[in-house]
C-alpha positions as a Markdown table, in Angstrom:
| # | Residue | x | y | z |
|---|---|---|---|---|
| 1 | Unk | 0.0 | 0.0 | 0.0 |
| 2 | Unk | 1.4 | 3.5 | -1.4 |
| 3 | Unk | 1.4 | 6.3 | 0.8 |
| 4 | Unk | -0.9 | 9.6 | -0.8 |
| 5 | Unk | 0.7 | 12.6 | -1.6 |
| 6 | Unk | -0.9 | 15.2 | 0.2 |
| 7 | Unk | -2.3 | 16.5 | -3.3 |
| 8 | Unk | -4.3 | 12.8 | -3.7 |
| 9 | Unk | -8.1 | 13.6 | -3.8 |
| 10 | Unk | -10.2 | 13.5 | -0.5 |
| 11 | Unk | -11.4 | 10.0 | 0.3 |
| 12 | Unk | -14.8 | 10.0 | 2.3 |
| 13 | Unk | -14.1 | 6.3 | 3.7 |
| 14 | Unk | -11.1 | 4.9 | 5.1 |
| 15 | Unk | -10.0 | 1.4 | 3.3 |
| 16 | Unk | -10.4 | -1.9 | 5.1 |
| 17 | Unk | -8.2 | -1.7 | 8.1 |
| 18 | Unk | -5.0 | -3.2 | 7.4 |
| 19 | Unk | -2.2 | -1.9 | 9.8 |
| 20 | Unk | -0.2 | -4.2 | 12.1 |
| 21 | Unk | -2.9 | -3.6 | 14.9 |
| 22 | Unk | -6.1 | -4.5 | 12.9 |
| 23 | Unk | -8.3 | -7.0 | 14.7 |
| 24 | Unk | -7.3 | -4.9 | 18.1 |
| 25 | Unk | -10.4 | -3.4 | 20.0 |
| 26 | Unk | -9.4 | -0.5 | 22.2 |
| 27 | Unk | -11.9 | 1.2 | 24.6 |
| 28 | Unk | -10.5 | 4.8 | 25.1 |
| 29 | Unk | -12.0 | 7.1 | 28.5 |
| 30 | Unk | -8.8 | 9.3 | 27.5 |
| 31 | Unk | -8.9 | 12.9 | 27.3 |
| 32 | Unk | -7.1 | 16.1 | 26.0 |
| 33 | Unk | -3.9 | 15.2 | 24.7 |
| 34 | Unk | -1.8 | 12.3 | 27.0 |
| 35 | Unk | -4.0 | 9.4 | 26.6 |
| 36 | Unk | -5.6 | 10.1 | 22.9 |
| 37 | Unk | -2.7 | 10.9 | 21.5 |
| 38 | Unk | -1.3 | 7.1 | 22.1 |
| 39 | Unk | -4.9 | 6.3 | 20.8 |
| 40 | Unk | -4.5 | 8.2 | 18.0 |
| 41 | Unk | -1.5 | 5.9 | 16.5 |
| 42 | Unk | -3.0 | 2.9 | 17.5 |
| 43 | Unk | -6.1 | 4.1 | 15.4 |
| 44 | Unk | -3.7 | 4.9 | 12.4 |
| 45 | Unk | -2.5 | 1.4 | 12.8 |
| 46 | Unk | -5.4 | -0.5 | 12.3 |
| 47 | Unk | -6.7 | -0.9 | 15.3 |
| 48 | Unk | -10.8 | 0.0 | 16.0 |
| 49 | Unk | -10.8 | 2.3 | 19.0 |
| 50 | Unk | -14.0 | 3.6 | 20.7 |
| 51 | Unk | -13.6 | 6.8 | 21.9 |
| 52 | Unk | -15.7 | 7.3 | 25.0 |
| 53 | Unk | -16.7 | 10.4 | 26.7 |
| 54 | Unk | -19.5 | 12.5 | 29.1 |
| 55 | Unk | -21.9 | 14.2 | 27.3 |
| 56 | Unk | -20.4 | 17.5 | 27.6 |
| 57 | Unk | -17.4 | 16.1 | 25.7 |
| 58 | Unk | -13.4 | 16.2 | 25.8 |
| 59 | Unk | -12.3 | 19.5 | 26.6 |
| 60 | Unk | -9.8 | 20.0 | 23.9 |
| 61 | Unk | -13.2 | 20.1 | 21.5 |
| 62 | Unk | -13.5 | 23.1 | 22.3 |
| 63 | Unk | -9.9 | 25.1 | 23.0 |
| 64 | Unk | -8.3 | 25.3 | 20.0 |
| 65 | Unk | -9.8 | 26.5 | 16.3 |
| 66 | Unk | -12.2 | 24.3 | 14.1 |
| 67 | Unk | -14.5 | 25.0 | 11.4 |
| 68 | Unk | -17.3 | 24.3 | 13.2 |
| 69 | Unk | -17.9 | 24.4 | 17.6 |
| 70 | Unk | -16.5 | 20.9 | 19.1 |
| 71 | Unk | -14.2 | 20.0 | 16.5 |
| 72 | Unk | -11.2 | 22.3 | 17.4 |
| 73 | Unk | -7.7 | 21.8 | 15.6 |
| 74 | Unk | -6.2 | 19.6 | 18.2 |
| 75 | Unk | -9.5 | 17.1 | 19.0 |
| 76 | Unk | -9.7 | 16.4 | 15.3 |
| 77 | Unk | -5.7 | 15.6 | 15.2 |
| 78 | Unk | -5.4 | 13.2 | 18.6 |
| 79 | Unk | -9.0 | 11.4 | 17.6 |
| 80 | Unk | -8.6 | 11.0 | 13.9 |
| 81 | Unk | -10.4 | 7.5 | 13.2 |
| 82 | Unk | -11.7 | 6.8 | 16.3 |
| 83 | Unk | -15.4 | 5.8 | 16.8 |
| 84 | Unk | -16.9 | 8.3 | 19.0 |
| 85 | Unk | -19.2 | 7.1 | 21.8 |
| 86 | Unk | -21.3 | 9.3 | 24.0 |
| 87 | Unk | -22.2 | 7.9 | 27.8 |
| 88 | Unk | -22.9 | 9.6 | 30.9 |
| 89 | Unk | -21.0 | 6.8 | 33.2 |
| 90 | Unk | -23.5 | 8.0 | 36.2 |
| 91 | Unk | -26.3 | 6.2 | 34.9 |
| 92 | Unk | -26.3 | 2.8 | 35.4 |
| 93 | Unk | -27.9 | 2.1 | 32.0 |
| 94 | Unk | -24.8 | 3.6 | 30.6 |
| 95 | Unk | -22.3 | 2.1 | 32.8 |
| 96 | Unk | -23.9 | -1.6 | 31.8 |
| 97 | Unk | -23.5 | -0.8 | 28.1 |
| 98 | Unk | -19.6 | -0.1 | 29.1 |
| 99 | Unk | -19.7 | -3.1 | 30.5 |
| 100 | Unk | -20.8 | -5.0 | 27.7 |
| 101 | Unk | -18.4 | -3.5 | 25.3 |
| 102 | Unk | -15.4 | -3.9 | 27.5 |
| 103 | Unk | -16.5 | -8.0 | 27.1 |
| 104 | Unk | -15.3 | -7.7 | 23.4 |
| 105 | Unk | -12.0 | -5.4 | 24.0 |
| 106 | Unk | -8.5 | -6.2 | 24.3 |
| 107 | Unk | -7.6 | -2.7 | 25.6 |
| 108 | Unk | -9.1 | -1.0 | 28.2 |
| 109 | Unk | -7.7 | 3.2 | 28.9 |
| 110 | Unk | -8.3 | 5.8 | 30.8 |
| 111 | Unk | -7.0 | 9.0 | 32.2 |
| 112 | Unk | -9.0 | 9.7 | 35.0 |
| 113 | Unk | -7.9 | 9.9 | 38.5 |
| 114 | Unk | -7.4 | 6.4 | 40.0 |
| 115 | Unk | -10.3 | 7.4 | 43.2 |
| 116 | Unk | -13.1 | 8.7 | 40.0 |
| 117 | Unk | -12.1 | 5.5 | 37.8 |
| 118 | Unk | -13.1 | 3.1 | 41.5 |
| 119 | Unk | -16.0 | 5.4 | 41.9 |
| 120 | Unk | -17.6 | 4.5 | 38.5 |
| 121 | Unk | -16.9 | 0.9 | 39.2 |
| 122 | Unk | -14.3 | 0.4 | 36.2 |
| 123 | Unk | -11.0 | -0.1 | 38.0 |
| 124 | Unk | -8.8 | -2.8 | 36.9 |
| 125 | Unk | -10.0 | -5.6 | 39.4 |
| 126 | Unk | -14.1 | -4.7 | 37.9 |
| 127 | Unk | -13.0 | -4.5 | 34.1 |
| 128 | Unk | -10.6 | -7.5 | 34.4 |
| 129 | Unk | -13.7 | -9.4 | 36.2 |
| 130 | Unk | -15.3 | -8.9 | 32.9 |
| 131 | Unk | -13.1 | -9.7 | 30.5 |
| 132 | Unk | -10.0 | -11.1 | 32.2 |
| 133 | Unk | -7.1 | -11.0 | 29.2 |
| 134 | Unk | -7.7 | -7.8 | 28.6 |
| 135 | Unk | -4.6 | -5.1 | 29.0 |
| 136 | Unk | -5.6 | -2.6 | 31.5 |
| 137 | Unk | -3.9 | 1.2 | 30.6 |
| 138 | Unk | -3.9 | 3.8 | 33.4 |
| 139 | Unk | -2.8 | 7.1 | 32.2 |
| 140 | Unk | -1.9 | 9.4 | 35.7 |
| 141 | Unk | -0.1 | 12.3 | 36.4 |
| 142 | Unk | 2.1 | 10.7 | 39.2 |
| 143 | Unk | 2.4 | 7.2 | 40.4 |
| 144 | Unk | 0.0 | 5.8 | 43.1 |
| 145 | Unk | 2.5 | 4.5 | 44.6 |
| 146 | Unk | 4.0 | 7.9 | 45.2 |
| 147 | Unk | 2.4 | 10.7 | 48.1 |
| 148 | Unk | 1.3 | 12.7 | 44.8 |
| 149 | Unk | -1.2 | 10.3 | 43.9 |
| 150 | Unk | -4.6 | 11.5 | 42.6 |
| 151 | Unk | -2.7 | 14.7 | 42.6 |
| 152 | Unk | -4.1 | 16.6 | 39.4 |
| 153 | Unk | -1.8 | 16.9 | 36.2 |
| 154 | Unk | -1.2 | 18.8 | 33.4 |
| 155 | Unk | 1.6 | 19.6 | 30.8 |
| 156 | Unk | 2.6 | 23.1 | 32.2 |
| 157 | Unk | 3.3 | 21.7 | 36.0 |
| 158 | Unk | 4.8 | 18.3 | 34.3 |
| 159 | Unk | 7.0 | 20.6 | 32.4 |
| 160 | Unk | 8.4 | 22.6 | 36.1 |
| 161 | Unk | 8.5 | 19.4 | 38.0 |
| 162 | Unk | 10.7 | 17.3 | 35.9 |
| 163 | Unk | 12.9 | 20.5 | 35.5 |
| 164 | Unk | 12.1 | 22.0 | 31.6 |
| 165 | Unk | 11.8 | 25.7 | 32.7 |
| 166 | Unk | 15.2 | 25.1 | 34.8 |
| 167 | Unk | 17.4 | 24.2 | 32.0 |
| 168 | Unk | 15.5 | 26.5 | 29.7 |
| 169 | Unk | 16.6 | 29.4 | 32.5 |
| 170 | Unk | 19.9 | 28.4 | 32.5 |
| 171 | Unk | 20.0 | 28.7 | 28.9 |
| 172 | Unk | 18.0 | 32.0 | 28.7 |
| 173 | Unk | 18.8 | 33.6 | 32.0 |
| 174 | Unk | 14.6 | 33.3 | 32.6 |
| 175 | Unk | 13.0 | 30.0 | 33.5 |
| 176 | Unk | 10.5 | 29.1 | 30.9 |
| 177 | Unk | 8.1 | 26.4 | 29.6 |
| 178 | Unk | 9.2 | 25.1 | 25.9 |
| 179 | Unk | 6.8 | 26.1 | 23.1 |
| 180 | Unk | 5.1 | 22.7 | 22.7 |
| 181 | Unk | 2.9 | 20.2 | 25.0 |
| 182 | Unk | 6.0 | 18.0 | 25.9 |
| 183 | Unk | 4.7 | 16.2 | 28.7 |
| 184 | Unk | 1.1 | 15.4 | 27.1 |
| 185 | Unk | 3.0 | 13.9 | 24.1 |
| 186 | Unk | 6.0 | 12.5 | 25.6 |
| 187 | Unk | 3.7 | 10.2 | 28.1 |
| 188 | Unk | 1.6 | 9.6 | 25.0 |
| 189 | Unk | 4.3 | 7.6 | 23.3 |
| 190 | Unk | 5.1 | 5.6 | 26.8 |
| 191 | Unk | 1.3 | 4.9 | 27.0 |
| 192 | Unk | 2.0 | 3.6 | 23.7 |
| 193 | Unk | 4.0 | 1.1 | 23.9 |
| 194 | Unk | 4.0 | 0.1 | 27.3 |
| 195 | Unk | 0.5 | -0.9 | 25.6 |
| 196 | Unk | 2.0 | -2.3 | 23.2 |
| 197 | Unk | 4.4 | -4.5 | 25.0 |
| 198 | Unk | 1.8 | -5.7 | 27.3 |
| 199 | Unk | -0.2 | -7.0 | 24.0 |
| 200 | Unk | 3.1 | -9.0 | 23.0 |
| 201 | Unk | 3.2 | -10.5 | 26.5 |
| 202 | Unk | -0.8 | -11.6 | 26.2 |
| 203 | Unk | 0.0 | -12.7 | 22.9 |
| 204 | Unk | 2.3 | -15.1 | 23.6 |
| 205 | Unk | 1.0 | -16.3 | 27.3 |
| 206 | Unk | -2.7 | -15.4 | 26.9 |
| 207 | Unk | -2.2 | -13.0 | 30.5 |
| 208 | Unk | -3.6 | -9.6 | 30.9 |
| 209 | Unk | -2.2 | -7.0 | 32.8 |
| 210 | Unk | -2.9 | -3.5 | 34.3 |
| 211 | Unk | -0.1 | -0.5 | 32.8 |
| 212 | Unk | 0.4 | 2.5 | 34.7 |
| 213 | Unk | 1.7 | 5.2 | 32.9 |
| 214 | Unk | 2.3 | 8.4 | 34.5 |
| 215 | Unk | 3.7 | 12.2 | 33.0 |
| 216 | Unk | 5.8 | 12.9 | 36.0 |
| 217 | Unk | 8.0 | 9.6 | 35.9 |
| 218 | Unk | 7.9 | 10.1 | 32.1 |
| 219 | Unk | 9.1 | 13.1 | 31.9 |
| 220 | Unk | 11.5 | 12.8 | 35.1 |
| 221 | Unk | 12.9 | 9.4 | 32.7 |
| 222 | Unk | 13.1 | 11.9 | 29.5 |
| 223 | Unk | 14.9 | 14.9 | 31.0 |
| 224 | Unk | 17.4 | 12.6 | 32.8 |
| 225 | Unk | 18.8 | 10.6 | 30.0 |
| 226 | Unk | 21.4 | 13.5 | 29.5 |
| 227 | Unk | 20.6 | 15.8 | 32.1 |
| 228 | Unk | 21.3 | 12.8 | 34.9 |
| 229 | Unk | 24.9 | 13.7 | 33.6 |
| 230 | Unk | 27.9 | 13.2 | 36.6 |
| 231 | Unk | 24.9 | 13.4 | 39.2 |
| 232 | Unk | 24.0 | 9.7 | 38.6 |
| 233 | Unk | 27.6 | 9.0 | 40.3 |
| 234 | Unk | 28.7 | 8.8 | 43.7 |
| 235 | Unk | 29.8 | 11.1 | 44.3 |
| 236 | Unk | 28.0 | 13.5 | 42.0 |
| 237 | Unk | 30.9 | 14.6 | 39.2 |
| 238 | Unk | 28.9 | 17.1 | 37.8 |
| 239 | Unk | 25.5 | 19.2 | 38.4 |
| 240 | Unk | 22.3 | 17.7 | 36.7 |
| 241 | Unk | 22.4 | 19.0 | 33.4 |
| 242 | Unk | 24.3 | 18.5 | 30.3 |
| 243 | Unk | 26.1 | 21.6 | 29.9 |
| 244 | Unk | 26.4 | 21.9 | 26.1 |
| 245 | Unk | 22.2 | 21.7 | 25.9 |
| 246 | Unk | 22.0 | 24.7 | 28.5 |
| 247 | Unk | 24.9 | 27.0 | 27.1 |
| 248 | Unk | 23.2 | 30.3 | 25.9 |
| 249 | Unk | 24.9 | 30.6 | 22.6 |
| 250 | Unk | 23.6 | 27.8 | 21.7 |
| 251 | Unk | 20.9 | 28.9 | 19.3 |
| 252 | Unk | 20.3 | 29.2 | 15.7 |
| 253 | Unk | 23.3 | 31.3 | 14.2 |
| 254 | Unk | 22.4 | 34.5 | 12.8 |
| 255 | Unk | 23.5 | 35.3 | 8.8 |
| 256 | Unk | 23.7 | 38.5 | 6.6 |
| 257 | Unk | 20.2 | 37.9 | 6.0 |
| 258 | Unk | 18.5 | 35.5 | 8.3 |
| 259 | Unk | 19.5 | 32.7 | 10.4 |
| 260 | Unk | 20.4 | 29.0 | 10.0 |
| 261 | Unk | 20.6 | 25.9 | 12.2 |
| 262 | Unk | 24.4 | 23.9 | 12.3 |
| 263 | Unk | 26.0 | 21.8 | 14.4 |
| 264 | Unk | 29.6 | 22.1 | 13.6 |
| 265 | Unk | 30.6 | 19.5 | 16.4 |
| 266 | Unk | 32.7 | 16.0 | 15.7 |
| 267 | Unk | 36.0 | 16.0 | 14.5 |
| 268 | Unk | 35.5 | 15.2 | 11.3 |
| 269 | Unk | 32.9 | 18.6 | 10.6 |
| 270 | Unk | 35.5 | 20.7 | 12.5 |
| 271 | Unk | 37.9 | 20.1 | 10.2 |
| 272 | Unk | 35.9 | 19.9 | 7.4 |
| 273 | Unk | 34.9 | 23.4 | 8.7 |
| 274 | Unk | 38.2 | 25.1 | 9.6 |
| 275 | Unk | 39.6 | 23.9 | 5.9 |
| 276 | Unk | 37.0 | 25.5 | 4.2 |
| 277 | Unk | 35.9 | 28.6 | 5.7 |
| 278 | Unk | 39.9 | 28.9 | 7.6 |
| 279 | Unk | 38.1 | 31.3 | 10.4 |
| 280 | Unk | 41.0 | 33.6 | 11.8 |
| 281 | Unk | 40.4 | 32.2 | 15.6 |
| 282 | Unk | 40.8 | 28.5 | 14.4 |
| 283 | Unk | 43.7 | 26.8 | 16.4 |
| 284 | Unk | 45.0 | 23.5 | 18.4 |
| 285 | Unk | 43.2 | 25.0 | 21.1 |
| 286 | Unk | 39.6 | 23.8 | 19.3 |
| 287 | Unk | 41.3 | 21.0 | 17.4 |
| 288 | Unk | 39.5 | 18.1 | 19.4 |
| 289 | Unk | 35.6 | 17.0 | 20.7 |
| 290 | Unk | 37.3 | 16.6 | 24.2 |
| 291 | Unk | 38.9 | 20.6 | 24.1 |
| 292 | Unk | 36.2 | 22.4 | 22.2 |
| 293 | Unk | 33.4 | 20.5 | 25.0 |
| 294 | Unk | 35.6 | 21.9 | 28.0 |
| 295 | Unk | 34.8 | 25.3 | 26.2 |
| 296 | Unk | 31.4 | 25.0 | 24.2 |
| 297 | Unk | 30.4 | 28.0 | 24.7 |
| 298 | Unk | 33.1 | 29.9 | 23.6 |
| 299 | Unk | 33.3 | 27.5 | 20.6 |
| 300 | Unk | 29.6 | 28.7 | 20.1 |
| 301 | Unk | 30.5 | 32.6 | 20.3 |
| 302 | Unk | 33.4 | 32.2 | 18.1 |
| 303 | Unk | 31.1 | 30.5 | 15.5 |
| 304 | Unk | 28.2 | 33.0 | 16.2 |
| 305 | Unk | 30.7 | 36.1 | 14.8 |
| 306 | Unk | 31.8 | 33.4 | 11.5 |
| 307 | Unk | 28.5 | 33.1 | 10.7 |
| 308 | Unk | 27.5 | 36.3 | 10.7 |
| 309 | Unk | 29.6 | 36.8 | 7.6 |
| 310 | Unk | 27.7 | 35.3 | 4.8 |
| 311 | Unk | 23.6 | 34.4 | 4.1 |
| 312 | Unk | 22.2 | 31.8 | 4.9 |
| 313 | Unk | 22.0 | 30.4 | 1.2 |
| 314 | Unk | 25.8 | 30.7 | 1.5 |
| 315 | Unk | 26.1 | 28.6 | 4.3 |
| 316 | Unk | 23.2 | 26.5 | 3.5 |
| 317 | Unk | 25.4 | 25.4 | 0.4 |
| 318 | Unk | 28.9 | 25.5 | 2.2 |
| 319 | Unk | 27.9 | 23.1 | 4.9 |
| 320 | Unk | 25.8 | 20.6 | 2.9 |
| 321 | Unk | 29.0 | 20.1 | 0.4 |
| 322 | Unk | 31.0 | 19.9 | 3.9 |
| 323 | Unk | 28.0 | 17.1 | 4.7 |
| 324 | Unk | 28.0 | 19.1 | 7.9 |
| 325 | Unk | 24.3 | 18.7 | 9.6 |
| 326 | Unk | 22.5 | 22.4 | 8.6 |
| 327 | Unk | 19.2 | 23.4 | 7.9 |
| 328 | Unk | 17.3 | 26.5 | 7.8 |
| 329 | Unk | 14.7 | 28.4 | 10.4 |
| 330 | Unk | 11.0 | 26.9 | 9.2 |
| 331 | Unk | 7.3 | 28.0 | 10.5 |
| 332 | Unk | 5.5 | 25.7 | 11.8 |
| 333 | Unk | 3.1 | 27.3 | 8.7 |
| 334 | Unk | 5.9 | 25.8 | 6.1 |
| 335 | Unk | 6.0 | 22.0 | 7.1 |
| 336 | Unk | 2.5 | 22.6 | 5.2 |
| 337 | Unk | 4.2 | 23.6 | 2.0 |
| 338 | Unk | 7.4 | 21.1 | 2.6 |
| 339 | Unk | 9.3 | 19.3 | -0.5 |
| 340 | Unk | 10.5 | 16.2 | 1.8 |
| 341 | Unk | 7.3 | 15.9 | 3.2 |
| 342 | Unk | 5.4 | 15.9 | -0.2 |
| 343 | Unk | 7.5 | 13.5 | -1.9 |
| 344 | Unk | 7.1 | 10.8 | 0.7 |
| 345 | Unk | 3.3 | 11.6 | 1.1 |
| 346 | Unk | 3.4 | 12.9 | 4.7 |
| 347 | Unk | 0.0 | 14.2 | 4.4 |
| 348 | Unk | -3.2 | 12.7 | 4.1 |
| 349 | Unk | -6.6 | 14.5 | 3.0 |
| 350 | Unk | -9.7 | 13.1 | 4.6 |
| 351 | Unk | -13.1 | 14.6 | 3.8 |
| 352 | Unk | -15.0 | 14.6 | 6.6 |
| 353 | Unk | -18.3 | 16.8 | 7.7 |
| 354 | Unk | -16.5 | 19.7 | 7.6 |
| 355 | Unk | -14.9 | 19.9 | 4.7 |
| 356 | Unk | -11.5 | 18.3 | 3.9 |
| 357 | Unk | -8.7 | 18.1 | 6.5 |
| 358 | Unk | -5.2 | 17.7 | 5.8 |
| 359 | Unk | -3.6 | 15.3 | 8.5 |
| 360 | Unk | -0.2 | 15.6 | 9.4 |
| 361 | Unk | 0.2 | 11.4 | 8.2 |
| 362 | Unk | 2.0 | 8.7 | 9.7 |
| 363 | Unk | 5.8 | 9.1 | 10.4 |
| 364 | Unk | 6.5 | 5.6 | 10.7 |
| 365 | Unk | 6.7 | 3.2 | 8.1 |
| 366 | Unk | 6.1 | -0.9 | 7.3 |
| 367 | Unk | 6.9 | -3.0 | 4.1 |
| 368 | Unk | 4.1 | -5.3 | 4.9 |
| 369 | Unk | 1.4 | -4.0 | 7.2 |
| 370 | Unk | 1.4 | 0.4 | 6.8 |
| 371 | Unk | -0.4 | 2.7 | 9.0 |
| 372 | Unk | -2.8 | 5.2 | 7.5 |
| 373 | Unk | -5.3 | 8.2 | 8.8 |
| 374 | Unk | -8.3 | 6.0 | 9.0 |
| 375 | Unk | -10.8 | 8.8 | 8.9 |
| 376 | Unk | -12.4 | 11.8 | 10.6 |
| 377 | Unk | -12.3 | 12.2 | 14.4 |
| 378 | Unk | -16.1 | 11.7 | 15.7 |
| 379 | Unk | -18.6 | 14.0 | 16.4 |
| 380 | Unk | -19.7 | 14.2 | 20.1 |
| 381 | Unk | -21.9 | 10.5 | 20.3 |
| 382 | Unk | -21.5 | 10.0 | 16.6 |
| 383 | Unk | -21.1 | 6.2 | 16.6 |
| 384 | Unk | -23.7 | 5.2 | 19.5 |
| 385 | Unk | -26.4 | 3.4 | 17.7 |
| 386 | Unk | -23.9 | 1.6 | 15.7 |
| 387 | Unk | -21.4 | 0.4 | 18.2 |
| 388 | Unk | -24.1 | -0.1 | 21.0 |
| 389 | Unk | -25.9 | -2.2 | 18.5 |
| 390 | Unk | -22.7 | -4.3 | 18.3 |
| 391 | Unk | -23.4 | -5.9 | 21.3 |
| 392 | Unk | -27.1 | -5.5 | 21.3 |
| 393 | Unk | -27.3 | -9.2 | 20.4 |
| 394 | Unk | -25.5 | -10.1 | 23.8 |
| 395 | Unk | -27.9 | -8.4 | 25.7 |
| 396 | Unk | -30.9 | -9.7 | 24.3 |
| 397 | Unk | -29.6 | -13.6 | 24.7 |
| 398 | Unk | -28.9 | -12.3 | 28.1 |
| 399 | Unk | -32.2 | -10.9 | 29.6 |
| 400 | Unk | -34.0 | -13.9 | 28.4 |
């Protein structure tokens, strides 16, 4: 199966399902970003996921742009080809027709706080009661095992907890959040495939399992894999941060006319560099990795004032004969308008109720079994009669 270009005319249905998770059933009481977002690339692989939520809806319906109210920018992203089911879980009828849909899952997820997930009556002991292979995905701010448990969550406290505005102050002088939901999407991917992996285990033994995925430990795991640094010794070496990722010059270098992004770093692009462009402050001082990291930032500075001599097309071509890694400054506007991204297809159109959307696609890629935007994300309780009729036939055998 080819990839479309993101010029391919709209397709109103998705194809068969076809990716390497087709024949999966996810039940998905996620919300906002964390938890849908993992959802969201299970749904482009194949699998059928049945998005479930209260009747006034996920709240990120309704916090970014859309072209119509409850379909904002980021709700029709993270829920692209999910089934959307409406219940208000404080009705019992409701909770019963949970019930009888989580008898023909294999994944079971939620982001609610472990004491409202007991209070509905769906924790893992009463799901796995039901349906006892089935691989239980709890999507939490911090552990319960921890003191902060049940303590609420989101991607701007994550972010100052596990130390983002810290190292982004030691950089800039000013502590500050980055410019994207890092947390959110970060724990998304470790909802993923912690999922994943505990499918793999049930497929081979036939045992379900509860997951507990959590933003803080995450995040905490993220930042430290170079931030941990000399602290992970003892006795600490260093401080916990990585000092070239914190040093304030580095930044994009600013041209004649602009600014572009290098890493002039390794041996090999240093000298590559230093033949080339023969800088007047070159010497054996810089002429190793181990002497120019004792000094990064004046190695940044020095480059800073080299840079500044020629455009950015200049460079641009300099350092891409060099094979030196370089690109320029893009918008976020201009990965819309991107050659790389149309030549491989990145994005898919979808018609949908709206109108057509253009998906940011699929970034990974299989010989055998591809992923694919399976369709439009639901309106609020788009999919009840059909998905409730599923397992309308159960009920009926049962109440006779």
């Amino acid at each position: 199966m080819s990839h479309e270009t993101s010029h391919a005319a709209p397709r109103a249905e998705p194809p068969p399902s076809a990716g390497p998770l087709a024949g999966v059933r996810v039940i998905d009481l996620t919300s906002v970003v964390f938890g849908p977002y993992a959802t969201q690339i299970m749904a482009d692989m194949g699998a059928e996921v049945i998005k479930v939520e209260p009747p006034e809806g996920d709240n990120t319906r309704w916090i970014t742009a859309g072209p119509v109210p409850g379909m904002g920018g980021i709700y029709v992203n993270v829920n692209r080809g999910k089934r959307g089911l409406m219940l208000d879980l404080r009705q019992d009828a409701d909770r019963e027709s949970l019930r009888r849909l989580i008898a023909t899952a294999d994944v079971f997820i939620h982001s609610m706080r472990g004491s409202a997930i007991r209070k509905l009556g769906f924790d893992y002991q009463a799901v796995r009661a039901i349906r006892p292979d089935i691989v239980y995905t709890s999507c939490y701010g911090y552990s319960r095992r921890g003191p902060e448990a049940d303590k609420p969550a989101y991607d701007d406290t994550i972010q100052a907890e596990c130390g983002i505005p810290h190292v982004q102050g030691l950089m800039n002088g000013e502590p500050g959040y980055v410019a994207t939901i890092m947390a959110d999407k970060v724990a998304g991917l470790h909802a993923l495939y912690a999922t994943m992996m505990a499918l793999f285990h049930r497929e081979r033994t036939g045992e379900g399992q509860e997951v507990e995925v959590t933003m803080f430990e995450a995040m905490s795991s993220f930042m430290l894999v170079e931030h941990a640094n000399g602290a992970m010794f003892s006795p600490p070496t260093t401080p916990a941060h990585y000092h070239r990722a914190v040093e304030p010059n580095r930044r994009p270098y600013r041209t004649r006319d602009g600014h572009v992004a290098a890493l002039v770093y390794n041996d090999k692009h240093w000298n590559a560099f230093v033949a080339a462009v023969n800088p007047p402050w070159a010497s054996e001082e810089f002429s190793t990795l181990e002497k120019r990291a004792r000094q990064i930032g004046r190695v940044y500075g020095l480059l800073g004032e080299t840079f500044l001599t020629r455009t950015t097309q200049e460079w641009l071509d300099t350092l891409s004969a060099l094979n030196i890694p370089c690109a320029p400054l893009r918008s976020t506007d201009e990965l819309f308008d991107n050659a790389h991204l149309d030549a491989i297809g990145f994005f898919e159109e979808v018609e949908t109720p709206q109108g057509p959307v253009r998906f940011p696609g699929v970034p990974t890629w299989f010989s055998a079994t591809p992923g694919r935007v399976r369709g439009p994300a639901p309106m609020l309780g788009q999919h009840n009669e059909e998905v409730l009729a599923s397992v309308a036939p159960a009920m009926a055998g049962e109440s006779k």
